[in-house]
C-alpha positions as CSV (number, residue, x, y, z in Angstrom):
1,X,13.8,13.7,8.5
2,X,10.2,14.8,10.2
3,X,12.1,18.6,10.5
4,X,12.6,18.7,7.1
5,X,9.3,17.6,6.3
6,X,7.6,20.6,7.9
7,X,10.9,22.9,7.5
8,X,10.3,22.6,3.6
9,X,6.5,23.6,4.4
10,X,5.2,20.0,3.1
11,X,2.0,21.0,5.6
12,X,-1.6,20.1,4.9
13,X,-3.9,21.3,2.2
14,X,-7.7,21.2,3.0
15,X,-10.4,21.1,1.0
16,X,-13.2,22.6,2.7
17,X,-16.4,20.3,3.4
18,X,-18.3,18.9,6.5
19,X,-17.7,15.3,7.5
20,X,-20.8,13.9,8.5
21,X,-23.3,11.2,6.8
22,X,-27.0,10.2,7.5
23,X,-27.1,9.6,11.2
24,X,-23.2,9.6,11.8
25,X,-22.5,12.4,14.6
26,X,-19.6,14.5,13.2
27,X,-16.1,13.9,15.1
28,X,-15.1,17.3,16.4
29,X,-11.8,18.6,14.1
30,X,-11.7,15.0,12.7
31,X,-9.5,13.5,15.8
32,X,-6.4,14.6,13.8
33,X,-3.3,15.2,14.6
34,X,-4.0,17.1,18.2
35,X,-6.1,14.3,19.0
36,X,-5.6,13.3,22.7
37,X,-7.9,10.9,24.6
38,X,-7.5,10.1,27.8
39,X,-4.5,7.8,28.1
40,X,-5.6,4.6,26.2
41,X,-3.6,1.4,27.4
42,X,-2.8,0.2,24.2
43,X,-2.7,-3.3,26.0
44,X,1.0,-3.9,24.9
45,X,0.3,-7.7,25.0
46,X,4.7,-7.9,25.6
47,X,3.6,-6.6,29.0
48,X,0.5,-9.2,29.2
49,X,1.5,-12.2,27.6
50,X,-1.3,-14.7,28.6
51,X,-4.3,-11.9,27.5
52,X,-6.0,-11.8,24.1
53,X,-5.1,-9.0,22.2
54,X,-7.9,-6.7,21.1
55,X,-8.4,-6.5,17.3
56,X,-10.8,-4.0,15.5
57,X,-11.5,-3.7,11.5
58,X,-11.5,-0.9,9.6
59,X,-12.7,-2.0,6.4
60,X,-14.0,-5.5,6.4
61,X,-15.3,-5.9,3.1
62,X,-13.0,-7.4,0.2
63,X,-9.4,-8.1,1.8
64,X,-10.6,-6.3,4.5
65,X,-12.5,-9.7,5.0
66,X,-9.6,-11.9,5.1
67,X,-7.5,-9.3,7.1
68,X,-9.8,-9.5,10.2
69,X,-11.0,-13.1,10.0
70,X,-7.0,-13.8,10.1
71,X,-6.4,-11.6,13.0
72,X,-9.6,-13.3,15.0
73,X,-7.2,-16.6,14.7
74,X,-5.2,-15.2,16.6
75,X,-6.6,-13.1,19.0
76,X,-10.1,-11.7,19.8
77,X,-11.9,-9.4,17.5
78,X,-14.2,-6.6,19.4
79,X,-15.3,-3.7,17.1
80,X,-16.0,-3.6,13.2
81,X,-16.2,-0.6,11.1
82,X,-17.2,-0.5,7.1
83,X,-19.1,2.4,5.9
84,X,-21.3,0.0,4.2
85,X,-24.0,-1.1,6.2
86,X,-24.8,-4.5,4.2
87,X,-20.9,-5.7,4.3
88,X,-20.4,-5.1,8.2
89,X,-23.7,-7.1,8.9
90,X,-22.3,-9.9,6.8
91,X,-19.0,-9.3,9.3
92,X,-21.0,-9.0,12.1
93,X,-22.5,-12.6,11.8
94,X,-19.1,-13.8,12.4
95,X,-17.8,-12.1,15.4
96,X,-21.4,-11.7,16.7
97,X,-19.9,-9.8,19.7
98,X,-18.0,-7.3,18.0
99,X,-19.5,-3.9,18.6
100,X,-20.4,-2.0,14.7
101,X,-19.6,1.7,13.3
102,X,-20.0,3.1,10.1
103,X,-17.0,5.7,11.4
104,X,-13.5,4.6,12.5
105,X,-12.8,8.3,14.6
106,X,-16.5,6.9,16.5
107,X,-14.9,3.5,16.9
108,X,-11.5,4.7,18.2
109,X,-12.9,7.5,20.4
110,X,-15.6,5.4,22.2
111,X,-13.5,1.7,22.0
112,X,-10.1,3.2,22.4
113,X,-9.3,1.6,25.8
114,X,-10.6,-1.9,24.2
115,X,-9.0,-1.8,21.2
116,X,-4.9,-3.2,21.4
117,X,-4.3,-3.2,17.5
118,X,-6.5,-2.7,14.3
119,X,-6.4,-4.1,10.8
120,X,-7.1,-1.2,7.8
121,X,-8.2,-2.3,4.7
122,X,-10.3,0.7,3.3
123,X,-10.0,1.8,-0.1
124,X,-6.5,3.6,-0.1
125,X,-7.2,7.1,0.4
126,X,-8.2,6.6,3.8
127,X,-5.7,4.5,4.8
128,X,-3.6,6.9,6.1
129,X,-6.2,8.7,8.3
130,X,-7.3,5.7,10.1
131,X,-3.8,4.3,10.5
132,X,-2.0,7.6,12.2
133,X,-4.8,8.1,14.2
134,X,-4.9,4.7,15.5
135,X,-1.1,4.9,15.9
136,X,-1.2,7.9,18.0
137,X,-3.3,6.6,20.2
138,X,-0.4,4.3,20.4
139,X,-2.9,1.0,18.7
140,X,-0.6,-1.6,16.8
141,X,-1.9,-1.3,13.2
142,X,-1.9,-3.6,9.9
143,X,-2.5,-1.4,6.7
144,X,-3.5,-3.0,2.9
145,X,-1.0,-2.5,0.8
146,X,-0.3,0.6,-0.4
147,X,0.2,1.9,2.5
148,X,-0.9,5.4,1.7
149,X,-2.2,7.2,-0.9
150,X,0.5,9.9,-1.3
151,X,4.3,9.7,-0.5
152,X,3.9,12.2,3.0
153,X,1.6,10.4,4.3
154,X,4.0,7.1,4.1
155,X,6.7,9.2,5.4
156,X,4.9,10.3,8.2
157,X,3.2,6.7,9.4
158,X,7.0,5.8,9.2
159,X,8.0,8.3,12.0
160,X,4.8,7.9,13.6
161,X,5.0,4.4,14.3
162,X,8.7,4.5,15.9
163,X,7.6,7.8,17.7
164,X,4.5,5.8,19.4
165,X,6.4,2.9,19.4
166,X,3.9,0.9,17.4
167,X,4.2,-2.6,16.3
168,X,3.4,-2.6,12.7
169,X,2.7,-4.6,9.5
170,X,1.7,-3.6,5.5
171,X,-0.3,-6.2,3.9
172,X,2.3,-7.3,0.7
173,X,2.0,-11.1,2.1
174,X,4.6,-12.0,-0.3
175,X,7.0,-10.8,2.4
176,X,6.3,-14.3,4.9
177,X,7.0,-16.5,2.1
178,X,9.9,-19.0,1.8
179,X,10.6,-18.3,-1.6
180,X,10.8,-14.9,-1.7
181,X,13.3,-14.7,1.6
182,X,15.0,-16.9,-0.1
183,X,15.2,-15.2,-3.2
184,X,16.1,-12.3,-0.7
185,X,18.8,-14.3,0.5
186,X,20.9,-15.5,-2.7
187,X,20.7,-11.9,-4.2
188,X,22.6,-10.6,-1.1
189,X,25.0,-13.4,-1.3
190,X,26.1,-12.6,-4.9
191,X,24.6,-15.8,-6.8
192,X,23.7,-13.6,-9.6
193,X,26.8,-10.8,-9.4
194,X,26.0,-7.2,-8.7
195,X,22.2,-6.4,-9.8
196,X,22.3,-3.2,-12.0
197,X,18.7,-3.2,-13.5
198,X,15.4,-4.5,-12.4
199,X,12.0,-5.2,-14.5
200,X,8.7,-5.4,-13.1
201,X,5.4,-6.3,-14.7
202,X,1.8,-6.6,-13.8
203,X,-1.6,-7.8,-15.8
204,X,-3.2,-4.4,-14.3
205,X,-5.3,-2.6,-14.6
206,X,-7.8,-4.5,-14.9
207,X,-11.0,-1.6,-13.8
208,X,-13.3,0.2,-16.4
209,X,-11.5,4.1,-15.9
210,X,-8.6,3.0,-18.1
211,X,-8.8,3.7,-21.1
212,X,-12.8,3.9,-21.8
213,X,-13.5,6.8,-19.2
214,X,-11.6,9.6,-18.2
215,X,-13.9,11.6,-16.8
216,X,-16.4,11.8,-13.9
217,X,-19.8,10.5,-14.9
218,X,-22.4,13.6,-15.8
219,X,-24.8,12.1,-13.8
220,X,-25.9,10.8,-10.3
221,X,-27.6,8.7,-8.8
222,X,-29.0,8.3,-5.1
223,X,-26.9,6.9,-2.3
224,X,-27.8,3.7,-1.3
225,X,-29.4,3.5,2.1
226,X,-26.3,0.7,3.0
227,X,-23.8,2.8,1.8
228,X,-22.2,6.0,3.8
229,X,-20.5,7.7,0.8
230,X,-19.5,10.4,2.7
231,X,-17.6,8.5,4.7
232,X,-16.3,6.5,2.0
233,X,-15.3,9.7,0.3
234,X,-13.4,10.6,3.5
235,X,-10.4,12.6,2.8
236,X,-11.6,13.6,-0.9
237,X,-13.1,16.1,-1.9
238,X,-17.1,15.8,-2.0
239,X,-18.5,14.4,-5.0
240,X,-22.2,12.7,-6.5
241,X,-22.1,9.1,-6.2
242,X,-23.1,7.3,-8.9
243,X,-23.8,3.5,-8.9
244,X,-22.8,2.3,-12.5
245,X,-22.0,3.1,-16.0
246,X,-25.1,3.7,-17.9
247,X,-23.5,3.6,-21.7
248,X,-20.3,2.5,-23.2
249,X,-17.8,-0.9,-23.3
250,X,-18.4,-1.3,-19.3
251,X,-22.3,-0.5,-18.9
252,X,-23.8,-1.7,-16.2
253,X,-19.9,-2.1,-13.8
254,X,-19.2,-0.1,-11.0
255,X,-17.9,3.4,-11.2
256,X,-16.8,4.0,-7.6
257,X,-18.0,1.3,-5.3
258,X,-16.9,-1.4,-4.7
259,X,-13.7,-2.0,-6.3
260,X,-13.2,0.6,-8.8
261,X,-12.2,3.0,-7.1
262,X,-8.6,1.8,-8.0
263,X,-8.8,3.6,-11.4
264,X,-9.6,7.2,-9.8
265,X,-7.2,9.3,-8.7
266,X,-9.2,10.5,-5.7
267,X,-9.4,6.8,-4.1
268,X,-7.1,4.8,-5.5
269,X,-3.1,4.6,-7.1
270,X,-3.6,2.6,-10.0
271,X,-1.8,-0.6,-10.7
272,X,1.3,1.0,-9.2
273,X,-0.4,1.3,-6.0
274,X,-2.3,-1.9,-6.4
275,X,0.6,-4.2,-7.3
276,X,3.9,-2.4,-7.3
277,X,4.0,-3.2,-3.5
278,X,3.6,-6.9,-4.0
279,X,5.6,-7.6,-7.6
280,X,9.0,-5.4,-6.5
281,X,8.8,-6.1,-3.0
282,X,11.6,-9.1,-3.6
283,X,14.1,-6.9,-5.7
284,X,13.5,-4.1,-3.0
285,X,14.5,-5.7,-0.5
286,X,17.2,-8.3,-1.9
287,X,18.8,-4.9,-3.3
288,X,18.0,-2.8,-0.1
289,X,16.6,0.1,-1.9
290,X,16.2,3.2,-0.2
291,X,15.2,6.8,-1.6
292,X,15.8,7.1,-5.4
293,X,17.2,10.0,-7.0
294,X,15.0,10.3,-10.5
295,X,11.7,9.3,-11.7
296,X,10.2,9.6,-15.3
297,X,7.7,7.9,-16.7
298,X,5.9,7.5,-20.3
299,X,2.4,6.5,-19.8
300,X,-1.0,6.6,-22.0
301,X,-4.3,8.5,-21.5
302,X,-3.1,10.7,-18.8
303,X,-5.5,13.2,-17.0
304,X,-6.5,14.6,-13.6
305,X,-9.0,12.0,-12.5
306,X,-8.8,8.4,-14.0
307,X,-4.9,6.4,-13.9
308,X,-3.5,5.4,-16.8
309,X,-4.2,2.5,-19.3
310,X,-0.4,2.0,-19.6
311,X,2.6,3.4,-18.0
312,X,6.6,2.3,-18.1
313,X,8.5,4.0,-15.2
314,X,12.1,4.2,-14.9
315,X,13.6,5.0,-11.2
316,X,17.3,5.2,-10.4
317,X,18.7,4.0,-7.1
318,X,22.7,5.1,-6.1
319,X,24.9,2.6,-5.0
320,X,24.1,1.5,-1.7
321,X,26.5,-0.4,0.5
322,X,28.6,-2.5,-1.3
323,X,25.8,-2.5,-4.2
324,X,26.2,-0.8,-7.6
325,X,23.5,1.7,-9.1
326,X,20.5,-0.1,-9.8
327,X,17.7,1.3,-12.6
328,X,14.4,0.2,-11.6
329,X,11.7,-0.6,-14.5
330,X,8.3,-0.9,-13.6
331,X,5.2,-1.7,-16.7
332,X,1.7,-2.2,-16.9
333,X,-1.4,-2.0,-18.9
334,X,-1.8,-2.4,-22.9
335,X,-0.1,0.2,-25.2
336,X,-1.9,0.0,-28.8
337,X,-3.0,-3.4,-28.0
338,X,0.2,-4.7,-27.0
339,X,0.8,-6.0,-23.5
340,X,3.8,-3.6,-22.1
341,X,6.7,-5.9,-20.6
342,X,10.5,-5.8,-20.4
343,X,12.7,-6.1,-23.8
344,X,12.2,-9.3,-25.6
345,X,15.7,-9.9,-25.9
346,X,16.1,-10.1,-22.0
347,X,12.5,-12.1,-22.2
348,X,14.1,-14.8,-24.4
349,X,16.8,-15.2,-21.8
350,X,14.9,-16.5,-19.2
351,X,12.1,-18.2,-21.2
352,X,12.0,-22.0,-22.1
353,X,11.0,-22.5,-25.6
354,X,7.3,-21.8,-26.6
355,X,7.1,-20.5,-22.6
356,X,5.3,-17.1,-22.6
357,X,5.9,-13.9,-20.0
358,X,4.2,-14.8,-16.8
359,X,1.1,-12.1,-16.3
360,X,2.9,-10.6,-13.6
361,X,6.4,-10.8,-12.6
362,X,10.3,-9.5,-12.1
363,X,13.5,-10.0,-13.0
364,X,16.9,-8.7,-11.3
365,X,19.8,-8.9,-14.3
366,X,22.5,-9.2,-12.4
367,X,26.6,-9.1,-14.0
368,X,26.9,-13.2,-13.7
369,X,23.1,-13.9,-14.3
370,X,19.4,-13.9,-14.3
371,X,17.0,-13.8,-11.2
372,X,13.4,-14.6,-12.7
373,X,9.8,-14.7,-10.7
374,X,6.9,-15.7,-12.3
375,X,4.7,-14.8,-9.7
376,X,2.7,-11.5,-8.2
377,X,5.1,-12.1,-4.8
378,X,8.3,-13.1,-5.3
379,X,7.5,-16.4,-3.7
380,X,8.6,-18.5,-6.5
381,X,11.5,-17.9,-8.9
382,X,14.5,-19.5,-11.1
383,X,17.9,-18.6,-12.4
384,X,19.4,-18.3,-14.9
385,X,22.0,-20.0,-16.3
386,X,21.3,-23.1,-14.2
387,X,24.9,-23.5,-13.2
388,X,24.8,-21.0,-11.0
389,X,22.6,-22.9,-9.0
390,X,25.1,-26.2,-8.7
391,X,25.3,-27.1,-5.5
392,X,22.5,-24.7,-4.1
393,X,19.7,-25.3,-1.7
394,X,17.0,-22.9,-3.5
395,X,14.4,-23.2,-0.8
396,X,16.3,-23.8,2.5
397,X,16.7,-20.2,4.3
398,X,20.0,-19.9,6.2
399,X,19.2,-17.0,8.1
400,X,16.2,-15.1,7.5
401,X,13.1,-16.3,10.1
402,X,10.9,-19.0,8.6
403,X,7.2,-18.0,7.9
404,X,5.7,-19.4,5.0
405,X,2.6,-19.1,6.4
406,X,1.1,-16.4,3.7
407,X,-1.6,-14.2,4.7
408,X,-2.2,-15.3,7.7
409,X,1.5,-15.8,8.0
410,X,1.8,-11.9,8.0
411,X,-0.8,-11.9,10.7
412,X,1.2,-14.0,12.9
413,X,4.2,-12.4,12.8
414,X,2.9,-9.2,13.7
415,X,1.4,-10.3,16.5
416,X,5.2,-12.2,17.6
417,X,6.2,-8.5,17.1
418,X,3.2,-7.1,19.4
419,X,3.8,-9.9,22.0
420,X,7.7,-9.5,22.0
421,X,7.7,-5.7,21.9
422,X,10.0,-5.6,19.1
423,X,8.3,-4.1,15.5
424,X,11.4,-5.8,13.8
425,X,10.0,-8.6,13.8
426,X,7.5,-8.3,11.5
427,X,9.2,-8.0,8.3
428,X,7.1,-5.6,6.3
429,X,6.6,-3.4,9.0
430,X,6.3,0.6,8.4
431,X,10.4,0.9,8.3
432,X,10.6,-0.9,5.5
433,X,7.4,-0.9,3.7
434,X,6.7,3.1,4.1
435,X,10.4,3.0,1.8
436,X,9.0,0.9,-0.4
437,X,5.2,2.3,-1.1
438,X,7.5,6.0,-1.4
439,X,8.9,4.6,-4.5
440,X,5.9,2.8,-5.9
441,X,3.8,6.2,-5.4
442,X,6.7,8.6,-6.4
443,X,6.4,6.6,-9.6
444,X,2.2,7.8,-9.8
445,X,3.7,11.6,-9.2
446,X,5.7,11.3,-12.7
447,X,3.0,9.4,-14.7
448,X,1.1,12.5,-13.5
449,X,3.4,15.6,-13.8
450,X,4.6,13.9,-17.4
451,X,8.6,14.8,-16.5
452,X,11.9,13.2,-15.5
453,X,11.6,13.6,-11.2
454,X,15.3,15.0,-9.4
455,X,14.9,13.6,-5.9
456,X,15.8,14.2,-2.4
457,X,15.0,11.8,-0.4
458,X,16.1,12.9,2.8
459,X,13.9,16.0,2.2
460,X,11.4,14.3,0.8
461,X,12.0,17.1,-1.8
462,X,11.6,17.2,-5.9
463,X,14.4,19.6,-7.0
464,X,13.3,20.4,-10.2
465,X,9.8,20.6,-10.7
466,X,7.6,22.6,-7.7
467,X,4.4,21.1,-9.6
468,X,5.4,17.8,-8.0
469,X,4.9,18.8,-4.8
470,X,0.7,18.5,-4.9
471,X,0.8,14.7,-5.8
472,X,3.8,14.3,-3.3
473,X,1.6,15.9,0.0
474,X,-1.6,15.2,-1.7
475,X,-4.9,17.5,-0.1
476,X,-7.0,16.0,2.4
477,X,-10.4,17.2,3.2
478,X,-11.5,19.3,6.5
479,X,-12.2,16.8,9.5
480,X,-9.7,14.3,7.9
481,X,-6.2,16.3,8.2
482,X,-3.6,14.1,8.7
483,X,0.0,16.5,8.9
484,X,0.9,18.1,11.4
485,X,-0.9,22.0,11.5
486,X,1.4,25.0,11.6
487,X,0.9,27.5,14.6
């Protein structure tokens, strides 16, 4: 509950900086959580079904790429926003009358009244910023997978969305496939017995930090012209930019932008964050998993600024409905060379012979049999032993919505949602995906405390270890606060 979150004084740590780059005119207080524009129409397109609905990007470079080119399909893109100059021109050519900014609080504070619904697909750290303040401005929003960077700000998008009344979508695109609803589907209709352990697996991470470099970089170098670092740095706390490595296994790749970012703490959440929200998304919601109540992890090369090189994270779920306990087993990276994946005697189940592990993948082990996916999304799967499946229609749903339509799939639904007024409808909306990225982040916090997590969930509350609570809330630099402030 929101009162407990602020009851239990979860409120915002700052870290003190100014919020301004090059030419950008600093946003007074950061348009946070007092925010209030003039009354923004938020063109519910359920009120005006035969108008275009309004889509602005807030990242376009990368996914963010896709994410807005698929949202143009299906309705009219009008503003752009990347904080790199060279990546929104290249956007720009496409949607030639879309209006550009280096700054989303500029975009939404001078396009707010034009802008119905926006797509975020920054690095994650900012994804939280940009999404609540687009949400209380009462704008429909998609958000990249993970949804957040730390488990309070997923909490809060959560009862933001339902207290604007928001129609909302996370980017895990597995969610509009066939297969995995159907997956979805048999689980919840027993074919496999009562699931009481899961294992998850992913080929990440794949980014230089892990385990070469743990550390920042003792040099600098000088910001592009393209590039708006502070902006990119957003939320974080200010730090040099430096282009690439200049010695070691990965001289000459990227250290924070573009795409590694991932392996730093201050931007990204590691392959948890990265794939977590994609790879368990099936088993989470086939087993309708809620708050857990322990997390511990065992992972390599741990330290304040770069995610691990390999982590194995065990999360217990209670019994929910008519559902048995469930223990949750999430691994990735290399430990001494050797890929980490679920017990080879469970492997060899599920295997045909001289058939290795899929790179990334799950299985649910349920009391009659084996559910196994060979595949990032849940979207394609077997089971094990095959008689179980006499008599089965594996790919025929029977009474979850047909998509199958992917990415874009994902886009189209959550405009049906926008147009119908009803954020059900998209199926990985913030109800059900804020739930989700919790777990996959609360997983992050024990790799990074290094002890077995007691959970509340209703509290959003670690019982036994107060140092938890700095990676749970997470700090958030002056001008991009994102909690509500105490009076």
């Amino acid at each position: 509950m929101f009162s407990e979150f602020t009851r239990r004084g979860f409120m915002q740590t700052t870290v003190t900086g100014a919020a301004t780059a090059g030419a950008v005119a600093p946003i007074a207080g950061g348009l946070g959580y007092f925010f209030t524009a003039p009354a923004v129409h938020a063109a519910r397109a359920a009120d005006k079904p035969n108008e275009k609905i309004h889509f602005a990007g807030i990242g376009v470079g990368g996914k963010g790429d896709s994410d807005i080119s698929n949202a143009g399909s299906v309705g009219e893109v009008v503003a752009l926003c990347d904080i790199d100059e060279h990546t929104l021109d290249r956007k720009a050519g496409q949607f030639k009358q879309a209006k550009k900014f280096f700054d989303f609080r500029e975009m939404l504070t001078q396009m707010g009244d034009k802008i119905d619904a926006v797509t975020v697909s920054t690095p994650d750290h900012t994804h939280a910023v940009a999404s609540l303040m687009a949400i209380r401005m009462k704008k429909h929003v998609y958000c990249q997978k993970p949804m957040t960077h730390f488990v309070g700000e997923a909490r809060l998008m959560r009862t933001e969305a339902k207290k604007y009344g928001v129609c909302t979508q996370m980017g895990n695109q597995g969610t509009a496939e066939t297969g995995l609803r159907r997956a979805v589907e048999l689980i919840q209709g027993g074919i496999i017995g009562q699931v009481k352990e899961v294992h998850v697996w992913t080929n990440r991470p794949i980014w230089p930090q892990a385990p070469s470099y743990t550390a920042r970089p003792s040099y600098s170098d000088p910001v592009p012209k393209h590039v708006k670092w502070d902006l990119f740095l957003g939320p974080a706390e200010e730090r040099p930019f430096v282009d690439k490595y200049r010695e070691g296994p990965a001289k000459g790749r990227n250290v924070y932008h573009s795409f590694a970012w991932r392996g730093w703490w201050a931007f990204g959440t590691g392959a948890l964050g990265d794939m977590a929200c994609h790879t368990a998304n099936m088993a989470f919601m086939a087993l309708k998993l809620g708050y857990p109540t322990s997390i511990e992890a065992v992972a390599g090369d741990v330290n304040p600024e770069t995610c691990p090189s390999f982590a194995h994270v065990t999360i217990q779920f209670p019994a929910r409905e008519k559902m048995i306990p469930v223990t949750w087993n999430w691994y990735e990276g290399r430990k001494e060379g050797k890929k980490l994946l679920p017990p080879e005697e469970l492997l060899a189940k599920v295997l045909n012979k001289g058939e290795k592990p899929a790179d990334s993948g799950s299985m649910l082990v349920g009391e009659k049999g084996i559910l196994y996916s060979p595949n990032d999304y849940g979207a394609a799967f077997r089971i094990t032993p095959k008689a179980l499946t006499q008599n089965v229609n594996l790919s025929k749903l029977d009474h979850l919505p047909t998509n199958g339509g992917g990415d874009l799939g994902m886009k189209k639904e959550w405009v049906a949602a926008i147009r119908a007024g009803k954020p059900h409808v998209a199926m990985s909306n913030f109800d059900y995906s804020g739930l989700l990225t919790e777990t996959v982040l609360l997983g992050n916090v024990a790799i990074r405390v290094g002890k077995k997590l007691m959970w509340d969930g209703e509290a959003m509350a670690c019982t036994n270890c107060e140092e938890a609570k700095q990676f749970v809330v997470g700090t958030h630099r002056k001008g991009w606060e994102v909690y509500p402030k105490v009076s």
